[in-house]
C-alpha positions, 0 to 999 in steps of 0.5 A: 494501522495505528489504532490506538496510542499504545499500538501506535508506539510499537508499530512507529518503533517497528516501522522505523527499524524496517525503514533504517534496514530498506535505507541500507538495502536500497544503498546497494541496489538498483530500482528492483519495486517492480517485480517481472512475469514470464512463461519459464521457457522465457529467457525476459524474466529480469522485466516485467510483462507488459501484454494487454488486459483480456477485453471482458469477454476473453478468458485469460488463462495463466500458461504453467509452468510460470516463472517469475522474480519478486522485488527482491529478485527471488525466483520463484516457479509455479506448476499450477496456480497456488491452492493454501495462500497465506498473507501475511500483509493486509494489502496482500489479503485484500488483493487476494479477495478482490480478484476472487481468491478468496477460497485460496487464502488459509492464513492473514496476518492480525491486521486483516480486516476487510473484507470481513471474510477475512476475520474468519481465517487463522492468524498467523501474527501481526508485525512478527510473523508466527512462522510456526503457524504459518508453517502449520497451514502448509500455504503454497504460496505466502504473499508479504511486503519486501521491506515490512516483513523482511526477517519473515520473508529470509526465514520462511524461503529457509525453510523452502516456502515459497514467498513473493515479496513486493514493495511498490512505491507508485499507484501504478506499481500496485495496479502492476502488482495486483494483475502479476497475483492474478496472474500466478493465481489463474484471476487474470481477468478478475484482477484486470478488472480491478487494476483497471477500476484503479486506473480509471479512477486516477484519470478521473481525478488527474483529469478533474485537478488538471487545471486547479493550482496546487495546495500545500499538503501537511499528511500527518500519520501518526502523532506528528509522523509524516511522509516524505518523498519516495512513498506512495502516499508522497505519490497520493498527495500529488494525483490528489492536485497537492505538494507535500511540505515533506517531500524534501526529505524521503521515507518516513520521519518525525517532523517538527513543529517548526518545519510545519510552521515555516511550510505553512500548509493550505491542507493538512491531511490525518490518519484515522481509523473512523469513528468521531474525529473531532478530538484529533482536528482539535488535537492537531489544531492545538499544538504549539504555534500552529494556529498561524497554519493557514489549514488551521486558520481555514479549518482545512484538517480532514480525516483519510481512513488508515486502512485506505492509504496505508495499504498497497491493495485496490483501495488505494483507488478509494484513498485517492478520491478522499484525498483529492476532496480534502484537497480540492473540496470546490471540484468534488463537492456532490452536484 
């Protein structure tokens, strides 16, 4: 997402007013990450459906009317799988083209990018949603993010559109997440599939760092903004066989030279957006009393591409394994 300084700045001044108003929020409520499905005639919907995936060569089909609760607790109730989806999150967009539903999406937001079919689609704005464009689409259905795109989400369910809105904080949650669109999109088997390609890759890599010692981890997001504990990426660092030096605090925060220094970091991890990133090691390696780091010193600095651990889509199974080779290097080199 931070694709340049001045971009940069703007989402890191946005993204911290989302966090204040997600801390607040989150002061009032219970744990509400997961959102639940049930058939409408269930009286369950307050807890996710948990019913086995179709083996490969079942059909699975979505029972309509189908009712359900975002992580919000909004309800929402779908007659038949939605036809014009708008998302207005990468993640979503991402999510929506893995398990085939590609036709089914008229609208993305500025930031989707992958698979390249969605740069052809209309845009509806980047972390200020254009409500009158997406309006104008007439989606069914809009997908969005619970904490990134709350003011969005309030004024389009206003004006009576239907929106699931989803934040989950755990790899697992968003595998949960990815099989509850397939389910209101009628892809269940496809978006099995892709939870289970999710799943299979996390038991892979737990299982390959099961006996290896941990590694300190210092995740640098952008110009010294890091994550602590309560976040997905926290979550990341730890199946990849790391400690984040972070997770003392929870969300997102700027952190100090001094608090990397005093945790001396065996590893430090980066947010790139590809292309030549020497400039950014030399960049991190340079900053002041850092050349005591023990990453620094072993030139332990490694690229992770922005869009794979910024998104709460199926590549985040992608973000996982390039995490893990950054942190044990010995147990993933190619034989």
């Amino acid at each position: 997402m931070w694709k340049n300084k001045k971009w940069n700045k703007r989402m890191l001044l946005s993204l911290l007013a989302v966090i204040l108003t997600a801390m607040l929020a989150a002061c009032g409520a219970g744990s509400t990450n997961q959102p639940s499905a049930t058939p409408s005639s269930s009286s369950a919907a307050s807890t996710p459906e948990t019913t086995a995936s179709p083996t490969p060569d079942q059909e699975a089909e979505t029972a309509y009317p189908l009712t359900l609760k975002d992580s919000t607790g909004f309800e929402l109730t779908f007659e038949k799988a939605p036809a014009k989806v708008v998302s207005i999150l990468s993640s979503e967009t991402e999510i929506l083209y893995a398990i085939g539903a590609g036709e089914q999406v008229v609208g993305v937001d500025d930031f989707s990018n992958y698979p390249p079919e969605a740069l052809e689609k209309p845009k509806v704005g980047d972390v200020t949603t254009n409500i009158e464009a997406v309006l104008a689409l007439e989606p069914d259905l809009v997908l969005a993010s619970s904490t990134m795109n709350t003011a969005a989400v309030e004024q389009l369910r206003a004006l009576n559109i239907n929106v699931y809105a989803t934040d989950p904080k755990t790899y697992d949650e968003v595998a949960q997440k990815i099989e509850l669109i397939g389910k209101i999109m009628n892809k269940q088997n496809e978006a099995a599939a892709v939870a289970g390609h999710m799943l299979t890759v996390k038991s892979e890599v737990t299982d390959k760092i099961k006996d290896a010692a941990k590694k300190s981890v210092f995740f640098d997001v952008s110009d010294g903004w890091t994550v602590g504990s309560g976040e997905f990426i926290d979550e990341l660092i730890s199946l990849a066989g790391g400690s984040n030096i972070a997770a003392e605090q929870q969300g997102w925060f700027e952190a100090d030279n001094e608090m990397v220094i005093k945790h001396n970091p065996d590893v430090i991890l980066f947010s790139s957006y590809g292309g030549d990133t020497n400039a950014l090691v030399d960049g991190i390696a340079a900053r002041s009393g850092w050349d005591a780091i023990e990453a620094v010193k072993n030139k332990a600095i490694f690229p992770i591409n922005e869009d794979l651990v910024s998104r709460v889509g199926p590549r985040l199974a992608d973000a996982l394994q390039a995490m893990s080779a950054a942190v044990h290097p010995e147990l993933f080199e190619a034989k």
